[in-house]
C-alpha positions in Angstrom: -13.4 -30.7 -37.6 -9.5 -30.3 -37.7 -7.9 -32.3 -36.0 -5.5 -29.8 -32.8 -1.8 -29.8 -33.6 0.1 -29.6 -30.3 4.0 -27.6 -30.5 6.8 -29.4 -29.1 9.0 -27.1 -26.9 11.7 -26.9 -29.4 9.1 -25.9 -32.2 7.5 -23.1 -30.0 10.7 -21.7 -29.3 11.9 -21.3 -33.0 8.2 -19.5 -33.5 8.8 -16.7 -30.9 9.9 -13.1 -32.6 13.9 -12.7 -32.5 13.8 -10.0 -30.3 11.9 -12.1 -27.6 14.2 -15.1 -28.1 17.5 -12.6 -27.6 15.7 -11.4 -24.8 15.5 -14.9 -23.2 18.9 -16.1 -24.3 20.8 -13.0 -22.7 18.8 -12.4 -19.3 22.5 -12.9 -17.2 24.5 -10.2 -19.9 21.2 -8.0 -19.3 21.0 -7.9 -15.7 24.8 -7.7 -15.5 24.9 -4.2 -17.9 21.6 -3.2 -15.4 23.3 -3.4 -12.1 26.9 -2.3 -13.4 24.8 0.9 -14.7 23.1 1.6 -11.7 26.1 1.0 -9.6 27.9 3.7 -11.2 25.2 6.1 -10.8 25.0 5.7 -7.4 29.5 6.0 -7.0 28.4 9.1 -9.2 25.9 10.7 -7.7 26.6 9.9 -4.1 29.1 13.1 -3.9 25.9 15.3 -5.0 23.8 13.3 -2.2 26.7 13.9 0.5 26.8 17.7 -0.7 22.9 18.4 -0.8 23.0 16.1 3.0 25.6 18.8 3.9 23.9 21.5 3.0 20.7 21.2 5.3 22.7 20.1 8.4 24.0 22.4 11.5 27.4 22.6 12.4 27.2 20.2 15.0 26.0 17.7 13.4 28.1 17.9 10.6 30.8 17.5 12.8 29.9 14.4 15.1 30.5 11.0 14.0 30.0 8.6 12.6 28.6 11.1 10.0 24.9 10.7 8.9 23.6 10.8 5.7 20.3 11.5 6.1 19.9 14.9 8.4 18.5 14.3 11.8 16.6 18.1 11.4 16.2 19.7 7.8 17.7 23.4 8.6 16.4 24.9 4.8 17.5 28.3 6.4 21.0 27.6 5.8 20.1 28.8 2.1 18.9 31.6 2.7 21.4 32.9 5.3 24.3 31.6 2.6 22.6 33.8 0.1 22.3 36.8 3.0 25.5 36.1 4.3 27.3 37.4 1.3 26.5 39.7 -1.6 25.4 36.6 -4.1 22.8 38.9 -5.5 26.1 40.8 -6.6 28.4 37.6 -7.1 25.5 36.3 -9.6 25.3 39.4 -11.8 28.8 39.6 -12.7 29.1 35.8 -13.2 26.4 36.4 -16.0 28.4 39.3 -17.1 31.1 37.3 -17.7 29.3 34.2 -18.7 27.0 36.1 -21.7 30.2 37.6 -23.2 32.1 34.0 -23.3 29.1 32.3 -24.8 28.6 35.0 -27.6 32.3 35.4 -27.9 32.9 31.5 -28.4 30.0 30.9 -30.7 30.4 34.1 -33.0 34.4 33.7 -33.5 34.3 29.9 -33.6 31.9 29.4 -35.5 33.0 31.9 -38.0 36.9 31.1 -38.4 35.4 27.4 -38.0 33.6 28.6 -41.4 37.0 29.9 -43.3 38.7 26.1 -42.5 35.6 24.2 -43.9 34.4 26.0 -47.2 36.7 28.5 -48.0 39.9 27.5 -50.4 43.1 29.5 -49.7 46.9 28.7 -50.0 48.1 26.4 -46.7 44.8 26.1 -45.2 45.9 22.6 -43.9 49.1 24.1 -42.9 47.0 27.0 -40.7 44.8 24.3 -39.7 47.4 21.9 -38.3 49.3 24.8 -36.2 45.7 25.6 -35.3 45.4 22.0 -33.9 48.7 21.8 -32.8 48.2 24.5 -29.7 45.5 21.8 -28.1 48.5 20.3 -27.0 50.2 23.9 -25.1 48.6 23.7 -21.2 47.2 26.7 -20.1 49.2 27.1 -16.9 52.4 27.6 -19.9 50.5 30.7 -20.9 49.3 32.2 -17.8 52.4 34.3 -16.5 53.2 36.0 -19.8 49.0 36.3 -20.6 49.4 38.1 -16.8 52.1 40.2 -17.6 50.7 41.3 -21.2 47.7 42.4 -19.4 49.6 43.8 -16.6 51.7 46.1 -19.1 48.3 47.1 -20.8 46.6 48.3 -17.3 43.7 46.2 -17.2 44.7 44.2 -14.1 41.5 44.5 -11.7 39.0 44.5 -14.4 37.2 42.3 -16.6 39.1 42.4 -19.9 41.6 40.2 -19.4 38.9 37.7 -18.5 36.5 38.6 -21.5 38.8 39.8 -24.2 40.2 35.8 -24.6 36.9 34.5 -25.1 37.0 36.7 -29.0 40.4 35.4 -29.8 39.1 32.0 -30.6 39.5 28.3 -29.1 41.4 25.6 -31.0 39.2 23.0 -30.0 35.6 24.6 -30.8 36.9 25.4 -34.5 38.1 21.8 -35.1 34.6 20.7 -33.4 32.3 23.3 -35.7 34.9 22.4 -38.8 34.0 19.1 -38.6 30.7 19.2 -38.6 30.4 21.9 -41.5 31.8 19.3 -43.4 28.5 17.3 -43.1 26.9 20.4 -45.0 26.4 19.5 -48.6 28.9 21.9 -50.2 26.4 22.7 -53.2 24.0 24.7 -50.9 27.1 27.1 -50.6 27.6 27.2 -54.1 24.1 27.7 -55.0 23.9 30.7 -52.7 27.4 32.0 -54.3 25.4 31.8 -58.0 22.6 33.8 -56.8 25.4 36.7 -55.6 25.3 36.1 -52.1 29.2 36.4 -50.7 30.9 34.0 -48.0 29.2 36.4 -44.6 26.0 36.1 -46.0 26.6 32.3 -46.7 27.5 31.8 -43.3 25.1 34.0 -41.3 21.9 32.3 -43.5 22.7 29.1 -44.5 25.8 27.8 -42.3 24.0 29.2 -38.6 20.8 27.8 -39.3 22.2 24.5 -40.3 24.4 24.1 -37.5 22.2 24.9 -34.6 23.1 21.5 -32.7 26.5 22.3 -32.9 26.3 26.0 -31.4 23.9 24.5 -28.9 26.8 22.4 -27.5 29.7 25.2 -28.3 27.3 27.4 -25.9 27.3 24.9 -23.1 30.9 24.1 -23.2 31.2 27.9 -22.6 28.8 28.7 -20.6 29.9 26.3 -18.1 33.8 26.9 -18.5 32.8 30.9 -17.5 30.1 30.0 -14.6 32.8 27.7 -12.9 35.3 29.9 -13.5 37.6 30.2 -10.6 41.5 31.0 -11.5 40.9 33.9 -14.0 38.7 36.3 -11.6 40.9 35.4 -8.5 44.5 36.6 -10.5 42.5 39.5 -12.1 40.2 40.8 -9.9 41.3 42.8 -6.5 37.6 44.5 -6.0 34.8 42.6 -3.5 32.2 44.1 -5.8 33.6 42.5 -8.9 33.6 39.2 -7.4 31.8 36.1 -9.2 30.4 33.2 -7.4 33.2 30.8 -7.4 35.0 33.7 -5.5 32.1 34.6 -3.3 32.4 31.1 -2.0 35.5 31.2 -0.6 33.8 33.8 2.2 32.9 30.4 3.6 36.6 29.3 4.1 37.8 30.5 7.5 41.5 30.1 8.5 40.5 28.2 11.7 37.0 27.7 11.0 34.9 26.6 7.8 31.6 26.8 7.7 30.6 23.7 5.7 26.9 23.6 6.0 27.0 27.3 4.2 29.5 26.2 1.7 27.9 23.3 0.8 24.5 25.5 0.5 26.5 27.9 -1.7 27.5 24.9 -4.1 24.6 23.5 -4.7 22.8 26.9 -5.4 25.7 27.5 -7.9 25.4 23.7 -9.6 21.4 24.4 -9.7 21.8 26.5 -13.1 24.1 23.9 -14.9 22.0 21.3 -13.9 18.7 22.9 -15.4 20.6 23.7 -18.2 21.8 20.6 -19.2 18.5 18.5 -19.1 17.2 21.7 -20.6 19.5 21.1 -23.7 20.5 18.0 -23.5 19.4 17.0 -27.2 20.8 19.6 -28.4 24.1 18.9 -26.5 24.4 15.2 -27.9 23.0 16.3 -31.4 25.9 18.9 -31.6 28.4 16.3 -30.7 27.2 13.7 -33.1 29.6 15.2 -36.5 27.1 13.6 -38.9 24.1 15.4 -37.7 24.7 18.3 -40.8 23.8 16.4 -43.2 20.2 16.4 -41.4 19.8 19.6 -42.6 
């Protein structure tokens, strides 16, 4: 019979797998990232807590202090006399009015110009490009009284136009995001397709699209939720209660000597629900799209 070895500590260490001796060495830097982590969810999230605690309290006890966090009594009515309160049924449809045309607008014209600045060769394309980047840097309050007045002039003041008709003019910032990442896409797919006859709209529509579906994924969220928290545009263009979207409808709930915050705050979360849902929803999609290597997956 062999005779048994016995390890030393030292020795039985230097056997264990690397990752279980990082593991061991770094348990302090571990439980440090851990708690800093979880601390910041909770300074995150404890708005959304405070807003959702609102939400299902009566007036009374909203006001008393100290405040509670926890409700004392669960009023779950207070959601469905927010949503009977006001017309939200109406509120809703027109916010998804507005919100299908900016997410078609913004991932159609984008994604097409986007196309144009990323395989197309043309005389001062980098010269186009950089004034195309260079109005990133104009704030949108600079634009807003003469965008008003241009609309004003045109008669489409107290309608949706002025708030749909930007949304196909193109954004700066999507066409340098969807540039970027069409530069991933191996240019010989293009050229391949231009051999067998196919011109640069075909190109785009069945070999750029497809290609660059992580990218449109997160173009669509970026609009969808600029349009469904939309507040400024429908409240300098729209004068009509039934044209009214949801960030507008809320307002119903601020009183000049009263606001009803357990309404309000039932309103909110109703209208934060959908953006919720839809980021988990696509939230590979959302990361994949912002990742401007993920072309040359395809």
């Amino acid at each position: 019979m062999g005779q048994a070895y016995s390890y030393s500590k030292r020795e039985a260490e230097l056997l264990q797998p690397s990752s279980y001796k990082r593991a061991r060495r770094f348990p302090l830097r571990t439980l440090l990232i851990l708690t800093f982590l979880v601390a910041g969810s909770i300074l995150f999230l404890l708005p959304l807590w405070w807003m959702i605690s609102t939400s299902l309290k009566s007036m009374q006890e909203i006001a008393q202090y100290p405040p509670t966090f926890i409700p004392e009594t669960f009023y779950w009515r207070n959601y469905l006399e927010t949503w009977t309160a006001a017309p939200f049924t109406r509120y809703t449809m027109n916010t998804l009015l507005l919100t299908f045309f900016a997410v078609t607008g913004n991932v159609l014209v984008n994604a097409f110009v986007a196309y144009g600045f990323a395989k197309i060769r043309f005389r001062g394309k980098k010269l186009w490009f950089s004034v195309l980047l260079s109005t990133i840097m104009i704030p949108g309050f600079v634009t807003l009284i003469p965008q008003y007045v241009l609309f004003s002039k045109l008669g489409l003041v107290g309608t949706y136009y002025p708030i749909i008709i930007p949304q196909f003019l193109g954004s700066a910032f999507y066409i340098f995001m969807l540039r970027q990442f069409y530069l991933t896409i191996p240019t010989e797919l293009s050229e391949a397709a231009r051999i067998d006859g196919a011109g640069h709209f075909q190109i785009w529509y069945r070999i750029i699209l497809p290609l660059s579906k992580p990218a449109l994924a997160a173009i669509a969220i970026f609009a969808f939720n600029g349009a469904w928290n939309d507040f400024l545009g429908p409240l300098l263009y729209v004068n009509d209660e039934s044209l009214y979207t949801l960030q507008i409808g809320l307002q119903s709930f601020r009183g000049a000597m009263q606001t009803q915050w357990n309404y309000l705050m039932a309103g909110s979360v109703i209208v934060l629900l959908p953006m919720i849902v839809l980021f988990f929803v696509f939230q590979r999609y959302f990361i994949e799209g912002m990742n401007l290597t993920a072309g040359t997956k395809g």
